[in-house]
N, C-alpha and C positions, 0 to 999 in steps of 0.2 A: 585918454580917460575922460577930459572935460568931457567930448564932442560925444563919448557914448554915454553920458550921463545926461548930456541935453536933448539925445535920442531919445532915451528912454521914459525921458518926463512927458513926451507925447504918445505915449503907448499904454495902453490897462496892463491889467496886471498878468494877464496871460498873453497879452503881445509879448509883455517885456520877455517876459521865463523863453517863449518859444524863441526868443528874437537872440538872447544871451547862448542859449541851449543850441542854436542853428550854427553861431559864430565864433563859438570859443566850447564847446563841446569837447574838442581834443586838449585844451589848456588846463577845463573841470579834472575831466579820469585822467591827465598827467599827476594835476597835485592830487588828487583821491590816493591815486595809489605811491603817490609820495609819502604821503600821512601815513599808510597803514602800513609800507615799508619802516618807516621810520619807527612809528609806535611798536614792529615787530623785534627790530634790535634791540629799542630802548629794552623791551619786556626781555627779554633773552638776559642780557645785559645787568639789567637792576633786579629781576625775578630770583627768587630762589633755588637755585638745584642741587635737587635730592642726590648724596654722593654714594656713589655706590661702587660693589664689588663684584667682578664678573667670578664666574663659574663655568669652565663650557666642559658640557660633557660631551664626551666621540663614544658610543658603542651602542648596545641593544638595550637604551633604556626609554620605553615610552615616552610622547610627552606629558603625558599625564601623571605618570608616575613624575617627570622631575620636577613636572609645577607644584604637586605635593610636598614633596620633600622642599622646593625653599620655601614653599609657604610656612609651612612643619616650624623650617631654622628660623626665619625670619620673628617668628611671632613670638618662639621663644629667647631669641637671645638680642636681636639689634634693634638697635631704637637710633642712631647715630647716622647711620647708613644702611644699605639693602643690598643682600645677594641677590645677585640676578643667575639663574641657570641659563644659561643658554645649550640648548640640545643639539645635538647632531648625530644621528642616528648610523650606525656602522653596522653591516651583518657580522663581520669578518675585524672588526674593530681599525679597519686600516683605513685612511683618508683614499686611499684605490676604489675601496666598496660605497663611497659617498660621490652623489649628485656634484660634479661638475660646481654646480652655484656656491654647494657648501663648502667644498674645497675652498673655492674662492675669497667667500665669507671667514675661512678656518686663518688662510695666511694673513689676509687683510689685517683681521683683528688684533693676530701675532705682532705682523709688522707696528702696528698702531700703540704696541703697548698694551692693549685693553684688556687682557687675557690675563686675572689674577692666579688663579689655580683652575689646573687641567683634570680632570679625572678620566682615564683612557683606559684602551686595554695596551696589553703589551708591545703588540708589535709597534703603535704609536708613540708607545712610551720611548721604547727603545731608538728608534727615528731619532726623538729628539735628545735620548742622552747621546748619542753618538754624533750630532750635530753640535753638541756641548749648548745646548739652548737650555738646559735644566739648572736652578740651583738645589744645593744642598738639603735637605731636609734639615739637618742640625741649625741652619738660619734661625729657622722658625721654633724647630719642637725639640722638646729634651726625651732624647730616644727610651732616656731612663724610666719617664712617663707609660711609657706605653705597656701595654700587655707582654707577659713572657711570651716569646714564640711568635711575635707579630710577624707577618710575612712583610720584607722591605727589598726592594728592587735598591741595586741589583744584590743578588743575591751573593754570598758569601764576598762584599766587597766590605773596605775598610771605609768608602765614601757614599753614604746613603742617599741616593734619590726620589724614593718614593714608596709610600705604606701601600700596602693593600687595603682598597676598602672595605674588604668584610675585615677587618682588624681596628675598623675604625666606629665607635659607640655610635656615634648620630646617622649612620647609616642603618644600623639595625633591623629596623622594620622595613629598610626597603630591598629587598632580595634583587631584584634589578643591574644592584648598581657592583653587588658582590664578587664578580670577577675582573675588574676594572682596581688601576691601582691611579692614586691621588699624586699629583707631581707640582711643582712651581716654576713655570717660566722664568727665563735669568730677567727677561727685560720689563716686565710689570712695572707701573707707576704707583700701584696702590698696595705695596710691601708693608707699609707701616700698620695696615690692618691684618696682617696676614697672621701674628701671630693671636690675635683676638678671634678670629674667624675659626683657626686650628685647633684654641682655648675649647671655645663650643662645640664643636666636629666633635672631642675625643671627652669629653665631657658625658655621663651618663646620662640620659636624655629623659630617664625614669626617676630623677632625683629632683 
């Protein structure tokens, strides 16, 4: 360090830069991107993140149509956290009739936990009660709540899995999503919002 210090005091000021910049160039962009790796954790780390709750829908429901709708939910009920929809487009409602990626995407997110409530069509639905990856609807929602005559998967059993969403208020306006029935994966991390989430869902959305 002395002897490039006594270099450099015989150099202008643009020997030095070129002289520094020629011979330690790779030691600069190491620590450069030391720094902004660093400063990239620290922010991750000390930064705030927004908690949130997934939604993924599987069937014929646009994306447009379900950015609406959580915008819809969002604005009117959560300030704490954010539903996120994530879509996945099915003709036939079955993970069969989806793009290979989304498949992908579908178990990933399963395995990962991230997946708070499912809104599917049946034959999906059914996939997963008969893999027992469903819990109970009574977790969440008091059946007694609901509308007479609500449609609930499975049908004439004594353990409820899942409403239909045309039975459910905060769907209303979106015809879309009305053949498609609402379920809860057993292994969600984000359970303890599920019954606030449900609150809203079946809440009249014109009040």
């Amino acid at each position: 360090m002395k002897k490039l210090v006594e270099t450099l005091k015989t150099m202008t000021f643009k020997e030095a830069v070129d002289y520094i910049w020629e011979y330690y160039k790779l030691h600069i962009i190491g620590t450069i991107l030391g720094v902004a790796f660093l400063w990239s954790i620290l922010a991750t780390v000390l930064g705030e993140k927004e908690e949130t709750y997934q939604m993924t829908v599987v069937g014929q429901v646009s994306y447009d149509t379900a950015e609406a709708f959580s915008e819809d939910l969002n604005e009117r009920y959560f300030d704490d956290f954010r539903v996120l929809v994530d879509n996945m487009i099915s003709g036939d409602g079955t993970l069969a009739d989806m793009n290979y990626a989304e498949v992908q995407k579908f178990w990933a997110n399963m395995g990962a936990n991230m997946v708070d409530v499912i809104v599917a069509a049946e034959p999906l639905v059914e996939q997963l009660h008969e893999q027992e990856g469903l819990m109970p609807v009574e977790e969440y929602v008091d059946l007694s709540t609901l509308e007479e005559g609500a449609a609930l998967f499975p049908e004439d059993s004594d353990q409820v899995y899942g409403i239909s969403v045309s039975d459910i208020p905060m769907f209303e306006d979106y015809p879309e999503f009305h053949s498609l029935i609402l379920v809860f994966p057993i292994n969600s991390e984000n359970h303890q919002h599920t019954p606030e989430v449900m609150e809203a869902l079946l809440s009249n959305p014109s009040e």
